[in-house]
Structures are given as C-alpha cells and as structure tokens.
C-alpha positions in Angstrom: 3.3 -0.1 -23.1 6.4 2.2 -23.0 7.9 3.5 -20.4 6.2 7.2 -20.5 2.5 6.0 -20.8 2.9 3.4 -17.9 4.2 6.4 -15.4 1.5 8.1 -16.9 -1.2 5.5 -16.2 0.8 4.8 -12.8 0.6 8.2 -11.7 -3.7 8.6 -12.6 -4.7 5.5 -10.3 -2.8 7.4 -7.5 -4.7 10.4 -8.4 -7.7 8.0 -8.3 -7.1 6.7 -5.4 -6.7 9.6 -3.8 -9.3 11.4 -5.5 -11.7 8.5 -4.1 -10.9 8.9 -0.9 -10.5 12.8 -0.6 -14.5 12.5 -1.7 -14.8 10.3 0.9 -13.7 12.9 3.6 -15.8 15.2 1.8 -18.9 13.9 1.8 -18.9 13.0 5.5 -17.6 16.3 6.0 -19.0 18.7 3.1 -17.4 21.9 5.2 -14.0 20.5 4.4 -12.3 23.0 2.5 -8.8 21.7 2.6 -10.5 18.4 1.0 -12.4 19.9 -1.3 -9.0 22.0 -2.5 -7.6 18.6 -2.4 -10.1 17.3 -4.8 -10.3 19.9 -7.0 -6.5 20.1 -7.7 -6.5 16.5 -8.5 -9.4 16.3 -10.8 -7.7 19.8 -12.6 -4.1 17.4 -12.9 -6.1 14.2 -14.5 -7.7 16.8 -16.9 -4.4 18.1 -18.3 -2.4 14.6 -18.1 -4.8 13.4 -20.1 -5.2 16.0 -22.2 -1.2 16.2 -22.2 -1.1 12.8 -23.4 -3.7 13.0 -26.1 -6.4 11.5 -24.2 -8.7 14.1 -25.1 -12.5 12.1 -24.2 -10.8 11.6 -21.1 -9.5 15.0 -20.6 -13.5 16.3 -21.4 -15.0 13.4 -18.9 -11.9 14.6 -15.8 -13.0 18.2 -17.2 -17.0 17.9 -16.3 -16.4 16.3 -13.2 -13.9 19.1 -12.5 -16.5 22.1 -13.2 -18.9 19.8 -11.1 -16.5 19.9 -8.3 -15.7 23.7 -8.7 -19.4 24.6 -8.3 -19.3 22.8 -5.2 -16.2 24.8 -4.2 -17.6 28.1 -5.4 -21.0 27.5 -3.1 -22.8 27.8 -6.0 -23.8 23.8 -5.5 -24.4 21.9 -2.0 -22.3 19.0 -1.3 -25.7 15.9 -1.3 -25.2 12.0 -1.7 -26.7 12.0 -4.9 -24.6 14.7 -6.6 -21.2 12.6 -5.0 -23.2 9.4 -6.5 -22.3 11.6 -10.3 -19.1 12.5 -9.1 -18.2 9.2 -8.3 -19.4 8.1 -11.7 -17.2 9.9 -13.3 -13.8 8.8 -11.4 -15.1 4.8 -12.1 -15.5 6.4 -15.7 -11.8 7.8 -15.3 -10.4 4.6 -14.1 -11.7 2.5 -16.8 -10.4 5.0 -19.2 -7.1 4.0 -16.9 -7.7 0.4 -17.4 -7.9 1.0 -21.0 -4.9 3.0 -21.9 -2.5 0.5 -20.1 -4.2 -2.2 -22.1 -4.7 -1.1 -25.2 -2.7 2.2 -25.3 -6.1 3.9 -25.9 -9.4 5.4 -24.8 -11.8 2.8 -26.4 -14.7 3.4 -24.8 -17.6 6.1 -25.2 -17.8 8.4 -22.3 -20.5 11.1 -23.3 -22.8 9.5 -21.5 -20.9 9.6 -18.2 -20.3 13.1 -19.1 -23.6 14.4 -19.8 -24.7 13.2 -16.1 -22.6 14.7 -14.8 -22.7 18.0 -16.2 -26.8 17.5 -16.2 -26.0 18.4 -12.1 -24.7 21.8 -13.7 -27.3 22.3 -16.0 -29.7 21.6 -13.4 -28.2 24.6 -11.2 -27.5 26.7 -14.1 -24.6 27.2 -13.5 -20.5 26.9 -14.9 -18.3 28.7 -13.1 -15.1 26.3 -13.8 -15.0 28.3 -17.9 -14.8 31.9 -16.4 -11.8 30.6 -13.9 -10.0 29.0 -17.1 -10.5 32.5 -18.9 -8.9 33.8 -16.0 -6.5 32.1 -15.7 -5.4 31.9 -19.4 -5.2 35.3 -19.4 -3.1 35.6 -16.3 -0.4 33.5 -17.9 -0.4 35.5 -20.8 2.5 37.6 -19.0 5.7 36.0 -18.2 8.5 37.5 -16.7 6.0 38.7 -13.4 7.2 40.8 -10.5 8.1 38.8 -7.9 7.0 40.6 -5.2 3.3 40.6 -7.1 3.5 36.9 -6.5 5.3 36.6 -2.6 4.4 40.5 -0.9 7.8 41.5 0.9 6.5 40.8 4.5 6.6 37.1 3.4 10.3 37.7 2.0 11.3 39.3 4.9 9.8 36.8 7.4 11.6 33.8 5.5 14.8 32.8 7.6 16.1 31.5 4.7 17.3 32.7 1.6 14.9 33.9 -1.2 15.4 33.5 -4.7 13.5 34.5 -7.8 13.1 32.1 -10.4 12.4 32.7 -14.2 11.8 29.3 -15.9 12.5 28.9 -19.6 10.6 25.7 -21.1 11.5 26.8 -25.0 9.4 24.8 -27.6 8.0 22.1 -25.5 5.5 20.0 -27.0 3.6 19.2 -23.7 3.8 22.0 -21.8 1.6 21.0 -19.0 3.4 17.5 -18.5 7.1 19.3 -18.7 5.7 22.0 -16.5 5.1 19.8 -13.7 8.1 17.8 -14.1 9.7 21.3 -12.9 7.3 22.5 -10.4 7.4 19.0 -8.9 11.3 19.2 -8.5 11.3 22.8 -7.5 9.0 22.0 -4.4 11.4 19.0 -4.2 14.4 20.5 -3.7 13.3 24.0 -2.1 10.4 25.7 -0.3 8.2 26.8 -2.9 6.1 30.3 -1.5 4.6 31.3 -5.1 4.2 30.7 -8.9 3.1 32.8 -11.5 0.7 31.5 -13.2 -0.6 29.6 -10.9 0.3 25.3 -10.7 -3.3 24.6 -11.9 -2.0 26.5 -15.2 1.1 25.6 -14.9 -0.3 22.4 -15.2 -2.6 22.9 -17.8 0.3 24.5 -19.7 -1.4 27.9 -20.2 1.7 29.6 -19.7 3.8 30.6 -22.9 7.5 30.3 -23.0 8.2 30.0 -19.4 6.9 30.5 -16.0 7.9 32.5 -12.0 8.7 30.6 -9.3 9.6 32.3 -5.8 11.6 30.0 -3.5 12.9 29.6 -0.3 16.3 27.7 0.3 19.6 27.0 2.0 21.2 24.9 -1.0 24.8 26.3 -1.4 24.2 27.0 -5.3 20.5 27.3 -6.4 21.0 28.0 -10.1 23.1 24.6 -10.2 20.2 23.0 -8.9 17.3 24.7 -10.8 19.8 24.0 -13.9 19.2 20.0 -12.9 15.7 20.3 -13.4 14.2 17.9 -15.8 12.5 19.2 -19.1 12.8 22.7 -18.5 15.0 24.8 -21.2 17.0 27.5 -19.4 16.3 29.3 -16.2 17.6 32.6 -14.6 17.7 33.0 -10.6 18.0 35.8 -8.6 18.0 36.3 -5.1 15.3 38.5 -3.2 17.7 39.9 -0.1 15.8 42.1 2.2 18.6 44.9 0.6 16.6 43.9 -2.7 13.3 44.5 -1.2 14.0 47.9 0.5 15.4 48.8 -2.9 12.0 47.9 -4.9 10.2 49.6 -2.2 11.6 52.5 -3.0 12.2 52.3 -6.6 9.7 54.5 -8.7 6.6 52.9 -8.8 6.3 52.0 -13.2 9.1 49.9 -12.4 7.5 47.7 -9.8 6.6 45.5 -13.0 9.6 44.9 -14.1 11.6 41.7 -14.6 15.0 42.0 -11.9 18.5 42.4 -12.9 19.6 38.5 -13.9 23.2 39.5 -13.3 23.5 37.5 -10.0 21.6 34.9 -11.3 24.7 34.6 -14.7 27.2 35.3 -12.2 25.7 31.7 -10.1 25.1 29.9 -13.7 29.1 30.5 -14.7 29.5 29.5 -11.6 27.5 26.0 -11.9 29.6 25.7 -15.6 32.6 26.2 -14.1 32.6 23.5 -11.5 32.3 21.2 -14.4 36.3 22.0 -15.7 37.0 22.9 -12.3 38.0 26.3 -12.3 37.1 28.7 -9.3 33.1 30.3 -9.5 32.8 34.3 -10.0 31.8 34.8 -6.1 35.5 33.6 -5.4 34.0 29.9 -3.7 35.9 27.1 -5.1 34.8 24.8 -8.0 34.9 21.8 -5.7 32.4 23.2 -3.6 30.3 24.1 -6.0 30.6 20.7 -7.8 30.3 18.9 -4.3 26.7 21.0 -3.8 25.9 19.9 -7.3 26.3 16.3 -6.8 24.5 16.4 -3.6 21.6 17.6 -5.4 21.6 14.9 -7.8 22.1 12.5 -5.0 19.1 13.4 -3.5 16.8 13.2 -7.3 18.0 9.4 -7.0 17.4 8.0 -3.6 15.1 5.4 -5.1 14.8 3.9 -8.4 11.8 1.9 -10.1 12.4 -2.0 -10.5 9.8 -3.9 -12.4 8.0 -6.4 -10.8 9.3 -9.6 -12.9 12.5 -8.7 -12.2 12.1 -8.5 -8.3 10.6 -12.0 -8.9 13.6 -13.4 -10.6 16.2 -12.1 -8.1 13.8 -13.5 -5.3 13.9 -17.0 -7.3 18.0 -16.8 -7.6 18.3 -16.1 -3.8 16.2 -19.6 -3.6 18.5 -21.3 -5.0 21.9 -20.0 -3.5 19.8 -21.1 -0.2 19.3 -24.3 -1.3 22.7 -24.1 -3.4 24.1 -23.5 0.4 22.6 -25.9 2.4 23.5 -29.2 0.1 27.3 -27.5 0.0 27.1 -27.8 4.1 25.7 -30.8 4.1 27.5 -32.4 1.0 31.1 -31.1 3.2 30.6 -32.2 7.0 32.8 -33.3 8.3 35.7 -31.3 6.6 38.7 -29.4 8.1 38.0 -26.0 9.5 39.1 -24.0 7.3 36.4 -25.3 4.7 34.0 -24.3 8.0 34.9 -21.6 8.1 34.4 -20.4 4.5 31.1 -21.8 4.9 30.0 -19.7 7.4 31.2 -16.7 5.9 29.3 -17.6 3.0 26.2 -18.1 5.4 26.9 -15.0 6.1 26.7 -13.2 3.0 24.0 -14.9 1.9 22.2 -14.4 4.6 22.7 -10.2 3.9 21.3 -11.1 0.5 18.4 -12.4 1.4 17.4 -10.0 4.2 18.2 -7.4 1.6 15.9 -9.2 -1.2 13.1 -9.2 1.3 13.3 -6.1 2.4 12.9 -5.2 -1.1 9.5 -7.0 -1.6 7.7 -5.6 1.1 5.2 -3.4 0.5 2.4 -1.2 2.8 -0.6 -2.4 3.2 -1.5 1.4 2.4 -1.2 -0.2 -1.1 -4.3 -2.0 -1.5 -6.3 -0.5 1.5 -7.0 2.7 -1.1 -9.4 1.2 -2.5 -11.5 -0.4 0.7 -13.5 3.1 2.0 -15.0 3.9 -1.5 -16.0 0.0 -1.6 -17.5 0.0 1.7 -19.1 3.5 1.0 -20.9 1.7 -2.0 -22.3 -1.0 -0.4 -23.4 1.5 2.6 -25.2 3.1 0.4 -26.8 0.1 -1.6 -28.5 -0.9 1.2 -29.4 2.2 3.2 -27.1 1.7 5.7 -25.0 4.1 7.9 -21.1 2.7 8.3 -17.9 4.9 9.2 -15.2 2.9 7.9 -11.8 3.1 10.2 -8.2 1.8 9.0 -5.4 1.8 11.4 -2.0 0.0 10.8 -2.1 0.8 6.9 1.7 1.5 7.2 2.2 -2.4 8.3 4.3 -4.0 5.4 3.9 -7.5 4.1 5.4 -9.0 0.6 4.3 -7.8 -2.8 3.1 -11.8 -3.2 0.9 -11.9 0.2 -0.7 -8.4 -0.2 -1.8 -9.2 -3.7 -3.2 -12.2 -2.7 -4.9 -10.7 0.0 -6.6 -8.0 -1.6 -9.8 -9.9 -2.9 -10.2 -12.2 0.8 -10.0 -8.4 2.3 -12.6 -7.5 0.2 -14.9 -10.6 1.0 -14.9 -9.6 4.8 -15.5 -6.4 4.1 -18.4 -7.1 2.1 -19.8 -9.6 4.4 -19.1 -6.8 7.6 -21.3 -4.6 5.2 -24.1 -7.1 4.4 -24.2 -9.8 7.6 -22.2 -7.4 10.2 -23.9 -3.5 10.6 -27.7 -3.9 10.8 -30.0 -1.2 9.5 -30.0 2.3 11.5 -33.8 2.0 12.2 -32.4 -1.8 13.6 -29.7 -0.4 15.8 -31.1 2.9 17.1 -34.2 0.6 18.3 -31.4 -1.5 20.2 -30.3 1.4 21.7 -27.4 1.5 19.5 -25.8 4.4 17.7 -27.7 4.4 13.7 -24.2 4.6 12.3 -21.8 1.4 12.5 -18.6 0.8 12.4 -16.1 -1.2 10.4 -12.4 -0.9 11.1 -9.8 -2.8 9.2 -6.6 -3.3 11.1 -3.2 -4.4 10.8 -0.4 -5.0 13.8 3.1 -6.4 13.2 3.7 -9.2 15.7 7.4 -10.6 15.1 7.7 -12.2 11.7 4.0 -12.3 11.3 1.0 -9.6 10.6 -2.6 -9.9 12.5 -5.0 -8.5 10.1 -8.6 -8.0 11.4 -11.6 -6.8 10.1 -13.8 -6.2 12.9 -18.0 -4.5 13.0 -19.7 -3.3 15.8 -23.2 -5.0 14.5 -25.7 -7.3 15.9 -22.7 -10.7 15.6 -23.4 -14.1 14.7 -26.7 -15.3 15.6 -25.6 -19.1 15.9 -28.9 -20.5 15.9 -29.5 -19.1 12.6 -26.1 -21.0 11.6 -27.3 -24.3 12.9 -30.4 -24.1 10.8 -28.8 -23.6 8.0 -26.2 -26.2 8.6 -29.2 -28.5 9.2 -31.1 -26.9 6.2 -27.9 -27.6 3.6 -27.5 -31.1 4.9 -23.9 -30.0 6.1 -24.7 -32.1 9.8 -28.0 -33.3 11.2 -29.7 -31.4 13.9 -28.4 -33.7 16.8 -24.7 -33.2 15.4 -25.5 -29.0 15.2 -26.7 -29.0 19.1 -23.7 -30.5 20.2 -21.5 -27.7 18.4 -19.7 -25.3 20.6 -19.9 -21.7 19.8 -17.0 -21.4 18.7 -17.4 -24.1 16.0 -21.1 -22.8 15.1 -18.9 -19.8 14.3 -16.2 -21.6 12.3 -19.1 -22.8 10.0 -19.4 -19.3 8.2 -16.1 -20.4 6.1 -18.2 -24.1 4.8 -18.0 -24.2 1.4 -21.2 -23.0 0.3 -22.4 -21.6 3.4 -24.5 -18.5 3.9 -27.4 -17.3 6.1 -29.1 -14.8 3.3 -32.2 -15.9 2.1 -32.1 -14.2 -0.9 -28.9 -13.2 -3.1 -27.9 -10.2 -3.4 -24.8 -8.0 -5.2 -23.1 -8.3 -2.1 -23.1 -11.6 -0.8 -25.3 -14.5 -0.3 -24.3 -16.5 -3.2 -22.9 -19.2 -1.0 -18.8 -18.3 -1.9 -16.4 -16.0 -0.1 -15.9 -16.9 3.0 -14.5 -20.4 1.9 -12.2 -18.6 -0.7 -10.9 -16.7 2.1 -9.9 -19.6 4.1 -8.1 -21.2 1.2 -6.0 -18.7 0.1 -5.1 -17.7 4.0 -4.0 -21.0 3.6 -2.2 -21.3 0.9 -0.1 -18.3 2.4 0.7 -20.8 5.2 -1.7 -18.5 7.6 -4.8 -18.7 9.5 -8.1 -17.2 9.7 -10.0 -17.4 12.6 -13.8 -15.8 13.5 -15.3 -14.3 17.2 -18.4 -12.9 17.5 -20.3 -11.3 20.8 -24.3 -11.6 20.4 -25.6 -7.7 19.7 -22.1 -6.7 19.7 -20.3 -7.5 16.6 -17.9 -10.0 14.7 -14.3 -9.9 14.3 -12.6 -12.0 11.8 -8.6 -12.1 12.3 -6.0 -13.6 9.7 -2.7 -14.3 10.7 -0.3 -14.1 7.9 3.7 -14.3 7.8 5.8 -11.2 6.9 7.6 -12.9 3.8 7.3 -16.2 1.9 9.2 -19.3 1.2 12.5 -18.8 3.3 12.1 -20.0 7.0 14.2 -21.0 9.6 13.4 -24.6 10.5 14.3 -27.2 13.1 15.0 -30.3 11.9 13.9 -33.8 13.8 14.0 -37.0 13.4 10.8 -39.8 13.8 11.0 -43.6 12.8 14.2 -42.3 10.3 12.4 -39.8 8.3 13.1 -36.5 8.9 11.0 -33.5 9.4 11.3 -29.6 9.6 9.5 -27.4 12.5 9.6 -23.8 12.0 11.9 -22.4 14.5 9.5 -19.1 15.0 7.4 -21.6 16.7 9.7 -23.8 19.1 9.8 -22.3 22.5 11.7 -25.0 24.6 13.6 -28.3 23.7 14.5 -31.0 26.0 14.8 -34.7 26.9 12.1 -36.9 27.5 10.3 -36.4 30.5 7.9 -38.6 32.2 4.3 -38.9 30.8 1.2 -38.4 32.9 -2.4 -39.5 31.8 -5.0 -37.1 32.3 -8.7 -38.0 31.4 -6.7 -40.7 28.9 -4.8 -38.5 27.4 -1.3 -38.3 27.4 0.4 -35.3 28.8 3.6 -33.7 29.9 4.1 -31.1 32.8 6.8 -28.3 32.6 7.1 -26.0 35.6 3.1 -27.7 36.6 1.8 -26.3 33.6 0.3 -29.9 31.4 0.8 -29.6 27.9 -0.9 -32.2 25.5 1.5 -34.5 24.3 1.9 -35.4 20.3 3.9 -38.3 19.6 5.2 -37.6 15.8 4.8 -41.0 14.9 1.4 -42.0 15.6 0.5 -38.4 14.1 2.1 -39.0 10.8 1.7 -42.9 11.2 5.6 -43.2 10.3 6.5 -46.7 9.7 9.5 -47.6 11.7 10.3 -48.6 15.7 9.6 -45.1 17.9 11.6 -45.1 21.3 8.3 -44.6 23.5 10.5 -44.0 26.7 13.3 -42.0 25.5 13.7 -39.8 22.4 13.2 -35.8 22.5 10.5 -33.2 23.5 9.9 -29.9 21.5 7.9 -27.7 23.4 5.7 -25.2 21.0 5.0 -21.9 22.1 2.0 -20.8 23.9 0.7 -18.4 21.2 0.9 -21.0 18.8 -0.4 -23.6 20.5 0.1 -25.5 24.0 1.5 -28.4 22.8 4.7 -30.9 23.6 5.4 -32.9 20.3 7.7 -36.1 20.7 10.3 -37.3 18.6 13.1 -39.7 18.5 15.7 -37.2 18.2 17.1 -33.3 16.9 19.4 -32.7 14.0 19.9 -28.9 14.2 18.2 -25.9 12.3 18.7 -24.2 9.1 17.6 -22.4 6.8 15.4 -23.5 3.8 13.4 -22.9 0.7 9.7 -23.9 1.6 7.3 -24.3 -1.4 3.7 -24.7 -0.1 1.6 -27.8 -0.8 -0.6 -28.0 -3.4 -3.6 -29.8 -5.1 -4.6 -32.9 -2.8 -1.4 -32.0 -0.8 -2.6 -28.9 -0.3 -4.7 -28.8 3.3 -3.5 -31.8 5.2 -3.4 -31.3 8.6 0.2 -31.3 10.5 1.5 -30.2 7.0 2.5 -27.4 5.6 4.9 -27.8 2.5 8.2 -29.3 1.4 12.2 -28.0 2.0 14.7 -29.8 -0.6 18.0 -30.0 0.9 21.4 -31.6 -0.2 21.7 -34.5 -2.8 18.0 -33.3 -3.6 16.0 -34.8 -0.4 12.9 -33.2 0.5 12.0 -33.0 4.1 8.6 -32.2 5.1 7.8 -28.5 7.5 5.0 -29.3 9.6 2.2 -27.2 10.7 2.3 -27.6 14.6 -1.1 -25.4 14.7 -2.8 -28.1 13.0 -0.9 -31.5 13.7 
C-alpha cells in the first residue's frame, strides 16, 4: 500500500473512532449540539476522502449516513436507539470498507444494502434535507474572490488583538480538490487563528470551490505570505491585511464596491519580500532578509516537530539497543579488572548507552487513548444486546505503556469488559428492585505507579456470588466439594481465570463459552504482569492487572545460591543486608526487621539448587512491601546491572519463582526470578 492510501486509511479509522464515540455522547445526550456538529462534520470529511480517493460506494454509504445525520441536526428526525442502531451500521459498514482498502487497495464489498437501511430511516420521515444544503452550498462556492468582510463582519476585525489578514488561495488545476483543499485549511488553522472561510470547510472539503478559495485569519507571525506560501498543495495565494484603517475605509467606500476583491498590493509587496530572503537581499517594507528568512524557517520548523516512523523499523532499532546492552555488559565483564582508564571509558559508554535506550523507549510508548477508542461503542453494543443500562467511564486514557504491551492488551481488555457487561451489571428491573440505580457502571482505569501501570476494570453490579463458583468448580470436576468448602474467598474468586471456567448456563455472543478469562491471565503473564480479582457481594467486581511500563531491559540484582547465579529485579529489592538470626513462628521460618516478621525464602530449597548453602551466614534481600513481604536468602550479592530479559516460553513459560532469562558475557544466561511468585 503506498504511502498516500495508508495516510488515507490512517486518517478514516480516526474519523471512525471518533465518529463512534461522538454518537456515543449523542445518544446519551440527543440535545448535544456541539456533538452532533461534531458528527456531522466528520461523516461530511469521510464522504469527500473517499470520494477524493475514488472510493465512490464508500463515498454514497458515508453520504446516506451523512443526510441521516443531517435530518437529525435539522430537527426534522428525533435522535432514538433504533435510528443510532442504522447509524451505527453504517460506520461498521465504513470501517470494513477501511479494512478493505488497506488490504486490498479496494472497496470489495457490496454496500447497498447498508445503504438502503439507512436511508429507509429517511424515507420513512419523508424527508432529505442533506441535497438542498449541497445545492446551497455548491452554489455558494461558485464565487471566488468573496468580500472579506461578508465572511468576518468588521466588529470581529476590530475586536481581534492581533493582526488580520485576508487570504485568497489559488489551488490551479488540482486533481483532488477536496483532498488538496484540506491539506491548506488544515495548515492554515495550523499556523494561524482561522475566523472564516468562503465557501465554507465542509465545501472546501468536498472541493466545491473552483480555482481557489477565502480564508480570513488572525496572526502575529512576522511574515504571513511567507508562511501561507509554505502551504502544501495549494498553487499561489495573495494576502492582505484587514487593519482597522482598512475597515473604516470599506465602510465608507461606495456601497457597489463592498463586493469587490481588495487591493493585493500589500499582499506582492510581502511575497517579494518572502522571495527575497531566499538571495538575501533586503524585503520592500525595509526589514532585513535575515529576518524574514529567520521567520520563514521558524515556520517550517514548527510543520516538522514530529515525523512518522514505521513500526518495523521502531522494532529493529529496539532489537539493536538489545544487543549494545548485552554487547556492553560482556565488554565489562570480559575487562574487570583493567586499569582505570579502560573504566572509565566504560562508564562513559554506560552512559551513552544508557541515553540511547531511555530515548528508544521513550519512543515506543504509546497512550492507552490508542486502543481505549474503541471500548464505549463495544460496551454500548453489548448494553444493548441484552437490555441493559451501563454508563461506561474511562479515566487515565493518557497513561502510556509500549506499542508491544498495549497491543497485547487490547483483546484481554476487551474480555473483562465483556464479562463486566454479561457477569458484572445485572438487569435494571434486577438493580432498581435492590434498591440500586437501573443504570450500572463500568469504568476502565489506568494509573502510572513508578515503572509499572495498574489497569482496572471495575462494575458496580451484584459481584461474585462464590457459592455459585464452588458449584461449578464441583460441577466441572475442577476440585471435589470438601476441597471447594475449604476455599477462601479470595481463592473462590481466583477461580474465574480456570481454564474453562464459567458460571453461564447457557452460551451466549458475549461470553459463557468457557475461554477469556484464562486468556487474560496468560498473556498478563507473558508480559511479566499480574492479574488479580476482588469482588464485594451486591456491590461489584474489580479486576486489576499490573503491567510494566516497557519490555525486555530491567535493572537486576545479581546473587549468588549453591554457585549459580540469579538476577532479582532491582524495582523490587527494598533492603539488603547480612544474615540475621532466624525465628520460627508456627514452623515457619522467619526474619524480624525493625519487629516487623517477614517470611523467610531460602533460594536454595526454592529452586532445589544442588550445591552446599551456608544456612548460618550468607545474605538477606529484603523485597518490598508492595510486592510482597518477603526476606529471600542467599549465599551472597554480586552487584546489579542492566540486562536484556527475554520472557519464558512454552513449558518454561509459567513456573513459579521464574520469570525469564538475561545472557551476559562469554554467552551465560542467568535466570530473573519472579519474587511475587517464588
């Protein structure tokens, strides 16, 4: 796919997006009108990109669903669920016609069905009114050159406290007007403070304009015809300014010549002015070229703050900072011992490779805004599949992770969502008689803490019922009912995320087809994070994952256990010390700090290392409280570092007390543990 079709098909699932969840205010709020603007503008763009771009089914289907949405807007049609239920037909309609083009570089599939539906709401009301407005429009843009006080009144000029400038916007022979057209108006209200168009964007848009267009704009950029002359795609453009000496003068001028197009002298004098800083020789208005030129390149400066990097190639560069890592910690290892000056090169090269990555990472992390788009029409669905009322809440959508976690987490997002829809919100007729409010609740949530990110998805429905869970554990021979009675709650709770569990009776779209829940755990997992699940009878459920903020590179703390070696992560040692004296307590073995006990976990029996362990001597490393109250023994501490860990996998993959592999110099691989779990 080349390069213009894929910023073309990038460009319509944020207009989907969007779209989706602009309908979403809508609905709940059909007096909306700044959503319902919202809407319609977006619909109007997908209708001329895709007609811009050839797609012309497309363009039709984006086209009924825009006239739909116009009746709405009109009054002419009130905003019900089923007439949304059409709309939002057509935008799944508009997204697989998405789908399509960036496979296939075509529309294949037949859409007249989708678009009959919809426009049977229309034909059901009698009613059009989205043709007349396109007549209207056309035949607005039918004259170029407009008075720019006819599209900004002078009160607004002369309430500005900035310069005003009239803009006349040449776009010569352009073979898609309405894309090229909003390459400009998109930079113009880039660059300046855009108070009026003529025609209006929507036609702009749809390219019903004929060799040009008006802008009126508000700015304090040293040299506005430079800038307007960086545009993209447009072919010439004159500019002159609107000072309120200019508006006295056209309110006084003789009233036949209110139409008429301004003097373009000042707006020459500024483009010989732009052309000159290019040889450097002094502007007309007596500046000089180097300012002129300096304002120039500060406008291109700000058009490239951020460029577009494909995905693969983020990947790669992430893969070579890998190995420099590893690269850099067999060079230390393979030199100890050395003079100092050979340290010392080695810690500046710590250093800069240390930048590198911190910059690499920044670089892959992404909002979690960027799959969360999708979530509110999904949960609005399944709300109304099963004649349910749910208000869907998202907070902490600006919380970034990396591109590889949130991608994985999009579909275990969408399990708990699913099951907060199905198992979490009861029925209104359920609630209301609990003397509960009929509408539920489902927030998704999303908190930075450190180099991690707690995601929850919590409900405000009836909660586990855990006798229900023991049944069914009994039922599917997962335990016997002597082993289910002695469960705590807390691990009658943990039973949701059994393979193959589920409490539904019956299978349904949503869920009860005995996977999700497990699927979730696993790839949590995989991520080297946890998912956990509380739940308060009549009160609701709350599943929480914990996930870290990037992969693979960790600082570790290496130690030492019957002469293997082993890697802690250093995010979870709080205190490390000498052995201290062991207490028994109920017969287990347990340390005290400051007459707090803490479990103690003697490395070797846990990973039955072969090899003499010093029982009485050796090293403690205390682990933090959050992570787990826990002293783990060990005959002794090498230092930390930095490494490259890969995640088990296959029957690796799971083992408790493990959590992947580090290779360091000469090519040994040291085990990182999982303290959580060991």
């Amino acid at each position: 796919m080349d390069d213009y079709l894929e910023a073309f098909v990038r460009e319509g699932e944020e207009h989907v997006t969007n779209l989706n969840n602009a309908l979403l205010e809508l609905e709940s709020d059909p007096g909306n009108e700044e959503a319902m603007d919202a809407i319609f503008r977006t619909a109007h763009t997908l209708k001329g990109n895709f007609g811009a771009m050839g797609f012309e089914d497309a363009s039709e289907l984006a086209h009924a669903v825009e006239d739909l949405l116009d009746a709405m807007r009109q009054g002419d049609l009130d905003v019900t669920g089923d007439r949304m239920d059409r709309i939002f037909e057509g935008v799944d309609e508009i997204e697989a016609c998405l789908d399509e083009i960036e496979a296939n570089g075509e529309v294949e599939r037949d859409v007249s069905d989708t678009v009959e539906s919809v426009r049977a709401v229309l034909d059901e009301a009698g009613d059009e009114p989205a043709e007349a407005t396109e007549d209207a429009t056309e035949d607005a843009a039918s004259a170029p050159g407009a008075d720019p006080f006819a599209i900004v009144d002078r009160e607004t000029v002369a309430d500005v406290d900035r310069r005003v400038f009239h803009v006349h916007v040449d776009m010569g022979d352009s073979q898609m007007k309405g894309v090229d057209g909003m390459f400009v108006l998109e930079a113009a209200q880039e660059e300046f403070d855009l108070l009026g168009t003529e025609p209006s964007p929507d036609a702009i848009n749809d390219g019903d304009y004929d060799d040009g267009f008006d802008l009126v704009v508000a700015s304090d950029v040293a040299d506005v015809a430079a800038t307007v002359h960086s545009f993209p795609k447009l072919d010439d453009a004159t500019v002159t300014e609107l000072t309120d000496d200019a508006a006295a003068a056209e309110e006084s001028g003789d009233a036949d010549d209110a139409g008429a197009e301004p003097e373009p002298a000042e707006s020459d004098e500024e483009a010989a002015g732009a052309a000159s800083a290019d040889d450097g020789s002094e502007a007309d208005d007596g500046s000089e070229a180097d300012d002129d030129g300096d304002s120039a390149m500060a406008s291109t400066d700000t058009e490239i703050q951020s460029v577009r990097v494909d995905v693969d190639q983020l990947d790669e560069l992430h893969g070579l900072v890998e190995q420099l890592v590893t690269t850099r910690i067999k060079l230390r290892r393979g030199m100890e011992g050395s003079d100092r000056q050979v340290d010392d090169e080695l810690d500046e090269l710590d250093k800069i490779s240390g930048s590198l990555q911190d910059t690499v990472m920044d670089m892959r992390l992404v909002p979690m805004k960027k799959i969360v788009g999708k979530f509110p029409r999904l949960v609005r669905d399944l709300a109304r599949e099963q004649d349910k009322d749910i208000e869907f809440v998202v907070e902490g959508d600006d919380v970034e992770l990396d591109r590889t976690i949130l991608t994985e987490i999009s579909d275990p997002l969408m399990h708990l969502l699913r099951n907060a829809v199905d198992h979490g919100i009861e029925p209104p007729e359920v609630r209301e008689a609990n003397g509960k409010d009929p509408e539920g609740t489902v927030t998704l949530s999303a908190e930075r803490n450190r180099d991690q990110v707690i995601i929850q998805v919590r409900d405000d429905g009836g909660g586990i019922d855990r006798e229900r869970v023991r049944e069914k554990a009994v039922e599917k021979d997962i335990m016997s009912r002597e082993e289910a009675d002695e469960l705590t709650d807390a691990e009658v709770e943990d039973l949701v995320f059994h393979p193959g569990f589920s409490t539904n009776d019956e299978v349904t779209d949503v869920s009860g087809r005995g996977v999700g829940m497990d699927v979730v755990r696993d790839t949590v997992s995989r991520l080297d994070g946890s998912v956990s699940v509380s739940s308060v009878p009549g009160e609701g459920t709350t599943f929480t994952m914990t996930l870290p903020v990037t992969v693979a590179i960790v600082k570790v703390l290496f130690v030492e256990s019957g002469g293997e070696e082993y890697g802690i992560p250093i995010k979870t040692v709080d205190e490390i010390s000498r052995m201290k004296q062991v207490k028994t307590v109920d017969g287990e073995e347990v340390i005290t700090y400051d007459e707090t006990v803490y479990p103690l976990v003697r490395l070797g029996d846990a990973l039955n290392v072969p090899g003499d362990t010093r029982d009485d001597d050796g090293m403690l490393v205390r682990i933090r409280d959050t992570e787990r109250q826990v002293a783990v023994h060990c005959d002794d501490v090498r230092g930390q570092e930095e490494v490259v860990v890969k995640p088990f996998e296959g029957i690796l993959s799971g083992i408790p007390g493990l959590s992947g592999a580090a290779v360091l110099g000469e090519g040994d691989v040291v085990t990182i543990l999982d303290v959580s779990t060991l």
